[in-house]
N, C-alpha and C positions, 0 to 999 in steps of 0.2 A: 504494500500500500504506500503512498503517497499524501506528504501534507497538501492540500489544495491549495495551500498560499505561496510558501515557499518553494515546492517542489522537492523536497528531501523526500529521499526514498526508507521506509519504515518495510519493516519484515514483516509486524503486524502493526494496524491499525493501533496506534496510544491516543489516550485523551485530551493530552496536550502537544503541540510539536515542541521538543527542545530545540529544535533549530529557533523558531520564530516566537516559540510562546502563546502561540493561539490554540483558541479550543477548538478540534479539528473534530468531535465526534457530532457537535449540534451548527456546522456552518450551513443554517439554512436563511439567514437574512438573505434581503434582495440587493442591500449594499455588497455580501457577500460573493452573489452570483454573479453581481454586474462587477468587479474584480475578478472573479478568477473567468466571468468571459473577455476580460478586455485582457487578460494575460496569456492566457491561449490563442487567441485570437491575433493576438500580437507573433505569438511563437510561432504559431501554424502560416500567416504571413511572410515572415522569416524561412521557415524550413522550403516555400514554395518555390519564392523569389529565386534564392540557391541553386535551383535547380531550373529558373527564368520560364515557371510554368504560367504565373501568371502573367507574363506578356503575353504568350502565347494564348491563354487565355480570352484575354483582353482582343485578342489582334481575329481571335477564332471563335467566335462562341457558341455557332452553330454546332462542330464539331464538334466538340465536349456535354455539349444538352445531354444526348440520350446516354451518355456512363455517369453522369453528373446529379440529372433531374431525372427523379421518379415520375413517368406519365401513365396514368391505366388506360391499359386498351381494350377493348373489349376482345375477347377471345373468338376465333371460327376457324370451324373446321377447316379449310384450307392451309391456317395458323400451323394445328394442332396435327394433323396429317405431313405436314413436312418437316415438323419436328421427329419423327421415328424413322429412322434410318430400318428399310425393309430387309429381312435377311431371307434370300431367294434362295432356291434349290436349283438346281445347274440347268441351262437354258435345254428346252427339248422334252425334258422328262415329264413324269406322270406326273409326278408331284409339283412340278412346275406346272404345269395347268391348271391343278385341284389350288394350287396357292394362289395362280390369278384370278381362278374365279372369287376364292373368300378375301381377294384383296381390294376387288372389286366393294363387296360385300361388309367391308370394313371403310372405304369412300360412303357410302350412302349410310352406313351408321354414323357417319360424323355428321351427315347432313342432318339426318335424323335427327341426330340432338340438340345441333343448333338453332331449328325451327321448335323443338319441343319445348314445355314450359313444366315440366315434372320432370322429377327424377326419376333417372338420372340425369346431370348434366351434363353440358360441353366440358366444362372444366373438372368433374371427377374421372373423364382418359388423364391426363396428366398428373392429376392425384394420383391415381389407382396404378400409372406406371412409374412416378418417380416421386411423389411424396409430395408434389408442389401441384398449388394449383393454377399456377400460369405456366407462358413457355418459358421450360428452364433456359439457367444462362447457358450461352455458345458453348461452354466447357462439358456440358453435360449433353450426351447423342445418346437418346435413348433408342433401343431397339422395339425392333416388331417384329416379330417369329411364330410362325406357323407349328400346329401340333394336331397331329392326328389323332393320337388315342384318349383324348379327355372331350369332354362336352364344354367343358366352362373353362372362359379364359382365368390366366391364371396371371400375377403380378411378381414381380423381384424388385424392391424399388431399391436394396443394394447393386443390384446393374442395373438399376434403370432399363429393364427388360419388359414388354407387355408379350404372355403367348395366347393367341385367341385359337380358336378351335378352327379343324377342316367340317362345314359342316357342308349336307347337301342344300338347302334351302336359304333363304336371305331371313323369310320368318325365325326358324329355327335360329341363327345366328345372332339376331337383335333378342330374341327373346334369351339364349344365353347369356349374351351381353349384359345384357340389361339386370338378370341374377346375379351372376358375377361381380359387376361393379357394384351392386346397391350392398352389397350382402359382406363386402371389404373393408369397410372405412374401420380405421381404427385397429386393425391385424385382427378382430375378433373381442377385443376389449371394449370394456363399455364408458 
């Protein structure tokens, strides 16, 4: 821990700072805050400059908005569908057609959802494959992977993995779907 005034570094949290002498456990005035924002603030200016991010800033700001400023966008399935990197079975084979057809079949469920106003939602595929309910950041490629012997898709959201089933029908496959996701929130916890 750290005095807020002075900046001395403590192992643990003390009542008083022996550096400065201030009471460091009750620093909640507003004289308080508006010092240790102007001290920060001051530092964090400093640590920029150093590195002439805020000219660059200044000179750029369009560029910097969307790593900078949080905007909510609404979510749709077109979003949400190009975020799952598909994993195919070798161009030609059986299983490569039974995958394009339920990949098909996984397009018109996203449609599905985004026109729907029940649960499930647009935004529980993303929950249900990686824990988030937007599109995760660029660092995280979730996959989509095909599976013949189960009925109900199944999630990993340590690999950020969704496996949805080969099924025959589109019925069939949204009414899976739609089990699957509602029936996951929470690992089973209440």
């Amino acid at each position: 821990m750290y005095c807020p005034f002075c900046g001395f570094q403590w192992p643990t949290l003390p009542r008083f700072c022996s550096s400065c002498g201030r009471d460091i456990k009750n620093a909640t005035s507003l004289s308080d805050f508006q010092e240790l924002t102007e001290k920060y603030s001051s530092m964090l200016q400093t640590t920029l400059a150093t590195l002439d991010f805020v000219n660059a800033l200044e000179q750029h700001p369009s560029l910097f908005f969307p790593f900078m400023c949080y905007t909510e966008t609404k979510l749709t399935a077109d979003a949400v569908e190009n975020i799952f990197q598909v994993q195919l079975s070798q161009p030609g084979s059986t299983n490569r057609l039974e995958e394009a057809r339920v990949l098909s079949y996984w397009r018109d469920y996203l449609l599905y959802l985004e026109e729907k106003e029940a649960s499930p939602f647009l935004e529980d595929v993303p929950m249900f494959g990686t824990g988030l309910k937007e599109v995760p950041p660029a660092a995280i490629q979730p996959q989509l992977v095909f599976q013949k012997n189960f009925q109900f898709p199944m999630a990993n959201v340590c690999t950020n993995t969704i496996k949805i089933p080969i099924l025959p029908s589109y019925e069939e496959f949204q009414a899976a779907m739609d089990y699957g996701m509602q029936n996951s929130p929470g690992f089973g916890l209440p």
